[in-house]
C-alpha positions in Angstrom: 1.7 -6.5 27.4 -0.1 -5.6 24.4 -1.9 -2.3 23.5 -4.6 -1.6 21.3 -4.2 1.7 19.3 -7.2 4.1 19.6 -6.4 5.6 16.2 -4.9 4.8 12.9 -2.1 8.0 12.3 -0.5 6.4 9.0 -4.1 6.8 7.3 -3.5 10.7 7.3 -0.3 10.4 5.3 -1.5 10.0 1.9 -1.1 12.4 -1.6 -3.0 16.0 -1.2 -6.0 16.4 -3.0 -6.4 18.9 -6.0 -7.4 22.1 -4.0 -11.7 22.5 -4.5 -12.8 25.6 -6.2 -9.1 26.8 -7.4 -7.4 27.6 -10.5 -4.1 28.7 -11.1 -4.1 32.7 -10.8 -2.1 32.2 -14.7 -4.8 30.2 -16.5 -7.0 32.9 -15.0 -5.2 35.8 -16.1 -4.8 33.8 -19.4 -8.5 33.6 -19.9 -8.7 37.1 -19.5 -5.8 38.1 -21.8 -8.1 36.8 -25.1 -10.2 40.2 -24.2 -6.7 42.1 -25.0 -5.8 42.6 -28.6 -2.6 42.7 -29.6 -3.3 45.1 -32.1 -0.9 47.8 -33.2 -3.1 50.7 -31.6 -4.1 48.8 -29.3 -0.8 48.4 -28.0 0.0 51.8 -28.8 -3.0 53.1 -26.2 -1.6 51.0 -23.8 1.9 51.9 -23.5 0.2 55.3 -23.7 -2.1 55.0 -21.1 0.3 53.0 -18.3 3.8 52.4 -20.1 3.4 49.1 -20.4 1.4 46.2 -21.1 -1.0 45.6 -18.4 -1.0 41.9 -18.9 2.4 41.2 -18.9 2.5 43.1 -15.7 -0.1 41.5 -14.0 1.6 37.7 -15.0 5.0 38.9 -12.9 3.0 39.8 -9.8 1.0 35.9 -10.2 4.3 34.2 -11.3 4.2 30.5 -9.6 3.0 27.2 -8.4 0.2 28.4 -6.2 -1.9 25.1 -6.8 1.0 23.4 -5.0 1.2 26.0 -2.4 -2.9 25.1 -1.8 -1.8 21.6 -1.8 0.7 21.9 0.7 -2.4 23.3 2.9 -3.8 19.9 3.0 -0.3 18.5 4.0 0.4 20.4 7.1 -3.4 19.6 7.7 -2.9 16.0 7.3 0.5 15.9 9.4 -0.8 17.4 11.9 -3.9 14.8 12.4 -1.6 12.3 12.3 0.3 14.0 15.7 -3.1 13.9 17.4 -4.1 10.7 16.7 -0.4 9.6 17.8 -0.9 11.6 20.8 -3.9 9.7 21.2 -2.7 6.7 21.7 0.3 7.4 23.6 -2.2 8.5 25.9 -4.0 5.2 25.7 -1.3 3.0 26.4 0.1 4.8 28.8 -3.1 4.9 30.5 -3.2 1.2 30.2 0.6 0.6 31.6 0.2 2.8 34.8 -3.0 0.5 35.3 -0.8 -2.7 35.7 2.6 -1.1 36.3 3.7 0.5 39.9 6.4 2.0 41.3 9.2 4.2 40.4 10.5 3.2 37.3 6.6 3.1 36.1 5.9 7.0 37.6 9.3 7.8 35.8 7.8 5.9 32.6 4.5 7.6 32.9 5.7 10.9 33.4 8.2 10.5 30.3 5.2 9.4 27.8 2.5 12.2 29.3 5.4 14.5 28.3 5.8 12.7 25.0 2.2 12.6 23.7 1.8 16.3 25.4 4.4 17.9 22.6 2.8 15.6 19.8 -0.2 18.0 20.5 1.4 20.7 20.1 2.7 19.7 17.0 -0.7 19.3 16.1 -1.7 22.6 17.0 1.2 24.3 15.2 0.6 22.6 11.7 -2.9 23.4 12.3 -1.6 26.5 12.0 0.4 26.2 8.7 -2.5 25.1 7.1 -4.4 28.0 7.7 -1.9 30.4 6.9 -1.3 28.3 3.3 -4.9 28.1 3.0 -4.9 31.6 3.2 -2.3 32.7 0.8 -3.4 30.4 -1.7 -6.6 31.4 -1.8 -6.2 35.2 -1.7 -3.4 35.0 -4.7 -6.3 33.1 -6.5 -9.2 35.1 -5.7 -7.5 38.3 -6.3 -6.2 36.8 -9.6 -10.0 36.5 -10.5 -10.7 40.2 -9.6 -7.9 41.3 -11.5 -8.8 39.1 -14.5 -11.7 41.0 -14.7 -10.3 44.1 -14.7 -7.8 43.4 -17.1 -11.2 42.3 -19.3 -12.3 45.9 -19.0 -8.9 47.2 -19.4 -9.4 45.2 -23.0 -12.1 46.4 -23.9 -11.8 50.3 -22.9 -8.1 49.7 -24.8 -10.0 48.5 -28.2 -12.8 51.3 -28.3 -9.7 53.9 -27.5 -7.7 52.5 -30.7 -10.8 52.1 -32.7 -11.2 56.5 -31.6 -7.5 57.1 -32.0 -7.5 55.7 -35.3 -10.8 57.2 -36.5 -9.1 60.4 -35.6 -5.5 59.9 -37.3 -8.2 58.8 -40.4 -10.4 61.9 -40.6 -7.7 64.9 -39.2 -8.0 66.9 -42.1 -11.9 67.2 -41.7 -10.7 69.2 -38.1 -13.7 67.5 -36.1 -13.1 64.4 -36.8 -10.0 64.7 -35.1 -11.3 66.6 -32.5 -13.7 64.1 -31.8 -11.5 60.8 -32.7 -8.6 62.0 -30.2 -11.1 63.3 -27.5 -12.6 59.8 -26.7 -9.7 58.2 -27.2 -7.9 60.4 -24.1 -10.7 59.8 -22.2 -10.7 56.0 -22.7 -7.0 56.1 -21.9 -7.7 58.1 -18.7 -10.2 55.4 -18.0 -7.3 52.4 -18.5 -5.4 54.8 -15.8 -8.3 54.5 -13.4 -9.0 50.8 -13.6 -4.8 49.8 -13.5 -5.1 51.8 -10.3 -7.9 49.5 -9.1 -6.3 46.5 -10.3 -2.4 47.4 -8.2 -5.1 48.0 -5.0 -6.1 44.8 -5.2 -2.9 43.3 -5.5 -1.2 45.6 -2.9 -4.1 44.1 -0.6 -3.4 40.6 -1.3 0.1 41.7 -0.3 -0.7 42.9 2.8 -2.5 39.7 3.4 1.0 37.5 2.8 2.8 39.4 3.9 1.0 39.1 7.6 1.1 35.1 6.8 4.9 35.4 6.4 5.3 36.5 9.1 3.0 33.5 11.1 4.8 31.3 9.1 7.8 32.7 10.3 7.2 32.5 14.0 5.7 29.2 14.0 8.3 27.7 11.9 10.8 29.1 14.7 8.8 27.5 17.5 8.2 23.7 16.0 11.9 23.9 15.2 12.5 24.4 18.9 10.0 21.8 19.9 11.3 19.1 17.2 14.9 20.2 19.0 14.4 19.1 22.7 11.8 16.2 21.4 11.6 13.9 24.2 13.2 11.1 22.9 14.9 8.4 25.5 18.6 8.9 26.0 19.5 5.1 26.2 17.2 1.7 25.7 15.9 0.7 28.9 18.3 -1.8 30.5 16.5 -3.8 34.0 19.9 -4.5 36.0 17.7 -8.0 37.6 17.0 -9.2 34.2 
């Protein structure tokens, strides 16, 4: 008996996209590095104002392949539309065979491929799920990348107009006010580099909170379709008809 498949699975399985409306949080915080100038007082205000350069600091906290990791959103997408449709037509054909095909051994077959396209959704459902949770990640990293960019871009320029101060000041100390004046915008410019680093480690604390919560969904449901790929129900021996 011949069945006719409902659905094609295999034309899910094929290379992921390049994720839409993402860049890699790097190239962004890149971008937004040209508005830094590595400058000596420049760099001088910044180690004054945080310790360290800001930049730098930001690039550990971005560090990797998130484009992949949005790509790999699309995979578990496209795996798990290829469990449905092979749910699909199990279903069909089994519908087809208990149609034409009576007594025990075909209840005993029917049961065993309900049960068999039953867990192939599920597997749907659960990768489903890791593409959410990657779609998520990735896109948070990214958008908070952006945010912080942007930041850093103030950071930049509040930096420069500091060092252009500080330097006015070391320049025109013996006059008394200029010094006075040089040194007083240039604290408050550096207290102003404080302020927005703050803003910028919120944002990325947030975006950890946000991981950190998919982590953990990855976590549970990697646990679960390891336990359902486990006790797959696959047939114990090929099907041997003692009258044929």
């Amino acid at each position: 008996m011949a069945f006719t498949d409902v659905a094609e699975p295999t034309s899910h399985l094929k290379p992921p996209q390049e994720p839409a409306e993402f860049h890699s949080p790097l190239e962004l915080l890149n971008k937004a590095s040209d508005l830094i100038s590595p400058t000596y007082w420049v760099t001088e205000v910044l180690e004054a104002s945080t310790g360290f350069n800001p930049m730098d600091k930001a690039k550990e906290y971005f560090a990797g392949d998130w484009e992949a990791y949005a790509k790999c959103s699309e995979v578990w997408g496209n795996l798990g539309k290829l469990s449905k449709d092979i749910a699909r037509n199990i279903d069909a054909g089994n519908g087809e065979l208990d149609g034409t095909w009576d007594g025990n051994a075909a209840d005993a077959a029917f049961n065993y491929f309900k049960r068999l396209a039953d867990r192939c959704d599920e597997l749907e459902s659960d990768l489903s799920t890791l593409k959410t949770q990657y779609y998520v990640v990735s896109h948070g990293v990214w958008s908070t990348a952006e945010a912080v960019g942007a930041i850093l871009g103030q950071i930049g320029d509040t930096a420069a107009t500091a060092a252009i101060s500080f330097a006015a000041g070391t320049l025109t100390s013996w006059t008394g006010w200029g010094a006075a004046v040089g040194y007083g915008v240039a604290a408050y410019e550096i207290l102003r580099i404080i302020d927005l680093w703050g803003d910028a480690t919120k944002q990325i604390n947030n975006t950890q909170l946000i991981v950190n919560s998919a982590v953990g969904v990855l976590e549970s449901v990697g646990g679960e379709l390891s336990g359902k790929l486990h006790d797959f129900p696959l047939p114990g021996s090929a099907y041997d008809n003692p009258v044929v």
